[in-house]
C-alpha positions in Angstrom: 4.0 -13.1 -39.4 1.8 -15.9 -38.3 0.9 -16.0 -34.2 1.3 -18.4 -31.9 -2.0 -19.7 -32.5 -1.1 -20.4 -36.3 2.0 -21.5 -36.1 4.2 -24.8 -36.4 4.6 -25.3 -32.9 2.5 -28.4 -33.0 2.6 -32.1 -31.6 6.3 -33.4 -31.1 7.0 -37.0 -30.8 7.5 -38.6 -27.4 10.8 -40.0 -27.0 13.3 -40.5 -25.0 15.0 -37.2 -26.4 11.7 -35.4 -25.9 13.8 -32.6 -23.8 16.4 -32.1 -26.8 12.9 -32.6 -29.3 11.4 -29.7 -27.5 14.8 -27.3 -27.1 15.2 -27.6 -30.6 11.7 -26.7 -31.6 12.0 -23.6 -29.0 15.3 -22.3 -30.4 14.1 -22.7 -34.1 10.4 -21.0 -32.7 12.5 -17.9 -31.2 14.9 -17.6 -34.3 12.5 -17.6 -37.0 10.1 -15.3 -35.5 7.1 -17.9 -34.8 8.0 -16.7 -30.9 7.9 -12.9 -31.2 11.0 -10.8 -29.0 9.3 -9.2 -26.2 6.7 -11.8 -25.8 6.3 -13.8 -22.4 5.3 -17.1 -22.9 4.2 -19.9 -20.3 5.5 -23.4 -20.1 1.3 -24.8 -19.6 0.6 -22.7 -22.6 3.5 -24.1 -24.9 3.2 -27.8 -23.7 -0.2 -27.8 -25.2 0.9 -26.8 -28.6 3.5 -29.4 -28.0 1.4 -32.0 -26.6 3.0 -32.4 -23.4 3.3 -31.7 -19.9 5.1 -28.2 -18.8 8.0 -30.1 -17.4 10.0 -30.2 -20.7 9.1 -27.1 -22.2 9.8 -25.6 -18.9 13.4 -27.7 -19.0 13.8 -26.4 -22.6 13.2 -23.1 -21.9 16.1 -22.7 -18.6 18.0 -24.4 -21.7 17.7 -21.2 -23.9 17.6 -19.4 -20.7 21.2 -20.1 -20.6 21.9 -19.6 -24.4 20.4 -16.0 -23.8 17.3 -16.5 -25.9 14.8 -16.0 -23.5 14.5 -14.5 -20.0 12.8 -16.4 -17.2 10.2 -14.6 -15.4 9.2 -15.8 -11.9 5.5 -16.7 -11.4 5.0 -15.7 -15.1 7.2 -17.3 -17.5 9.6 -16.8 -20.6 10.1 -13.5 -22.2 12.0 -13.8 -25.8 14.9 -11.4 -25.6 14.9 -9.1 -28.2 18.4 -8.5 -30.9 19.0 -4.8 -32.4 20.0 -4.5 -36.1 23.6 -4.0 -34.5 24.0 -7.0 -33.3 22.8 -8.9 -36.1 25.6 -7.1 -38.1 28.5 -8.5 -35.6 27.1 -11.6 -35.8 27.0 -11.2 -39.5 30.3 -10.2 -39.5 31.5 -12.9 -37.4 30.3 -15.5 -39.7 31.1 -14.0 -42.8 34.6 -14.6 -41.3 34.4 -17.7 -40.4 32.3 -19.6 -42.4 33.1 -18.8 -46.1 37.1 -19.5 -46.3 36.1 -22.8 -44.2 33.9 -24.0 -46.8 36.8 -23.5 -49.1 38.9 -25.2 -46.9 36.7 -28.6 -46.2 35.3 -29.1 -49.6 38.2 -31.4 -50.5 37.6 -33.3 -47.2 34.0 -33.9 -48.1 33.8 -37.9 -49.7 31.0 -39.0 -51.7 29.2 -40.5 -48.4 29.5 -37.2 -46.9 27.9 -35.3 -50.1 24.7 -37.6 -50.3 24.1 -36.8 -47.1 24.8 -33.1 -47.2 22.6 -33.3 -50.6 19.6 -34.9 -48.9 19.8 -32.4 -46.2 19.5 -29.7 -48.8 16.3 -31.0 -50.5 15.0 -30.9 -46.9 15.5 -27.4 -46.4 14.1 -26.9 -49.7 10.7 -28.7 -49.1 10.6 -27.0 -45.8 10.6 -23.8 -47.1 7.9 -24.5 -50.1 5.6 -25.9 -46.7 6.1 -22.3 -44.9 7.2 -24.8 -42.3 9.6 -22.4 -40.6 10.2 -24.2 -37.6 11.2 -27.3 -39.8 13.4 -24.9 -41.8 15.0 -23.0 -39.7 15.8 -26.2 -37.9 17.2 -28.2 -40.9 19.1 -24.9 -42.0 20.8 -24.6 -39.0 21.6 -28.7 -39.0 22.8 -28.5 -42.5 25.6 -25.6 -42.2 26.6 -27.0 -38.6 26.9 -30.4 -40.8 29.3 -28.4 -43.6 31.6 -26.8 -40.5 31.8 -30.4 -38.8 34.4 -31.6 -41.7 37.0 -28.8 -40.6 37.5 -31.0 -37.0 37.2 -27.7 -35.6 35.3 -28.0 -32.6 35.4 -24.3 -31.2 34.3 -23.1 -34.5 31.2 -25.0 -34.8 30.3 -24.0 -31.4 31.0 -20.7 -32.2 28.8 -20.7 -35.3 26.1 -22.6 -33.6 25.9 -20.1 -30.8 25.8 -17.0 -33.2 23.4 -18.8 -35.1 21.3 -19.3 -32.6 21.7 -15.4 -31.3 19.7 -14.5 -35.2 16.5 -13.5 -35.4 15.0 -14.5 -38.7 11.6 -12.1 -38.4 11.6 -11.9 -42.3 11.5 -15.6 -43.3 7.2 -15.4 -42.9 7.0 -12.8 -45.6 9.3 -15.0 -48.0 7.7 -17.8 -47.1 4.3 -16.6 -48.2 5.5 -15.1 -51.8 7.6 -17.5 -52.4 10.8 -16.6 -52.7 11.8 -18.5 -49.6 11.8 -21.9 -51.4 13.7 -20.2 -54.3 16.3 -18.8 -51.7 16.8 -22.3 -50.5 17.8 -23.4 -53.6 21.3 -21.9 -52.3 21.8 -25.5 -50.5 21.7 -27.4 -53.8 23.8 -25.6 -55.5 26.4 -25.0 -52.6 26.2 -29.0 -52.5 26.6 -29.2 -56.4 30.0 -26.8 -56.3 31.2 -29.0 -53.2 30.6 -32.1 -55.3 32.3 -30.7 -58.6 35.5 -29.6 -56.1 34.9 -25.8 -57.0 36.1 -24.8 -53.5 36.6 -20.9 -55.0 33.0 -20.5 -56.2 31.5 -22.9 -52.8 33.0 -20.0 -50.7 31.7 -17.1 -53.1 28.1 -18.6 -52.6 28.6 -19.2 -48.8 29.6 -15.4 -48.7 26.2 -14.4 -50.9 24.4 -16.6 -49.0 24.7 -14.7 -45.6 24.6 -12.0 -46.6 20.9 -12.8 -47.5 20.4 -14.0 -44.3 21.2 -10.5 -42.8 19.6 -8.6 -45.9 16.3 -10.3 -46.2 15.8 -13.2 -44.0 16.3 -11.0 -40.7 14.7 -7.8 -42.2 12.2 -6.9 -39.5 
């Protein structure tokens, strides 16, 4: 596991979304590991990696404060809350639920338009992981399946996911990054795209349901 000092939290552009730029890079810091649970964390410290002031990372962080991510410490600063193997098997359970019969479901829904899109996504996640960007990956994998669960119109469910999601620690991604096997895992995108695209709803649920459980087997093996 790479430290702080190593990692992708680098410069972020300044825009007008700079709050949202930050959050984003946070949440994908904390769930890939890159921000170790148990850690405290300043907002001075974290705008430099950042290359801003502390406001926003300090804005960012009450944001995931709220999500349960991290825990603010007065005078001192941001503590990543730590997830037991136990909850990452509710959560797993959880999705496993959800998220497999709806990729069944929306594959039909999903036009042409809609499958470039989903396809270029993929390829992103794909050269993120060959990088051992896992900031950038964790990002675009969360973007990607959110993306997917969009086409059932079922708000509550994509919040749902997107908030278990974002409950996951992914502590094992480094390691797979470093052999390898990462990039090869990623593949998983493609070819869920390439089933989606040839209308095998069956088999595009049969790979979401393999696919997770990687997640929980390897990718959040501490």
């Amino acid at each position: 596991m790479s430290s702080l000092g190593t990692s992708h939290l680098t410069m972020v552009k300044k825009n007008v979304s700079l709050r949202e730029t930050v959050t984003q890079a946070l949440r994908a810091a904390v769930i890939s590991g890159e921000m170790k649970p148990g850690e405290v964390y300043s907002a001075p410290t974290l705008g430099k990696r950042f290359g801003v002031s502390p406001t926003p990372v300090r804005e960012a962080m009450l944001d995931l404060a709220k999500e349960g991510l991290v825990v603010s410490l007065p005078n001192k600063g941001f503590r990543v809350t730590e997830v037991s193997d136990e909850d990452l098997d509710e959560i797993t359970a959880l999705r496993l639920l959800i998220e497999p019969p709806t990729v069944r479901a929306v594959t039909p829904l999903i036009d042409a338009a809609g499958l470039a899109r989903l396809r270029e996504m993929a390829g992103a996640i794909v050269d993120f992981a060959g990088e051992g960007d896992l900031i950038a990956y964790t990002e675009a994998d969360r973007q990607f399946h959110i993306a997917v669960l969009e086409y059932s119109g079922n708000k509550r469910l994509v919040a749902l996911i997107s908030e278990l999601r974002a409950h996951t620690r992914l502590l094992g991604l480094a390691p797979l990054a470093a052999t390898g096997k990462l990039r090869e895992m990623s593949h998983e995108h493609v070819e869920l795209v390439d089933l989606m695209a040839a209308g095998k709803a069956a088999e595009a649920q049969e790979l979401m349901t393999r696919h997770i459980g990687h997640v929980r087997d390897e990718w959040a093996r501490h």
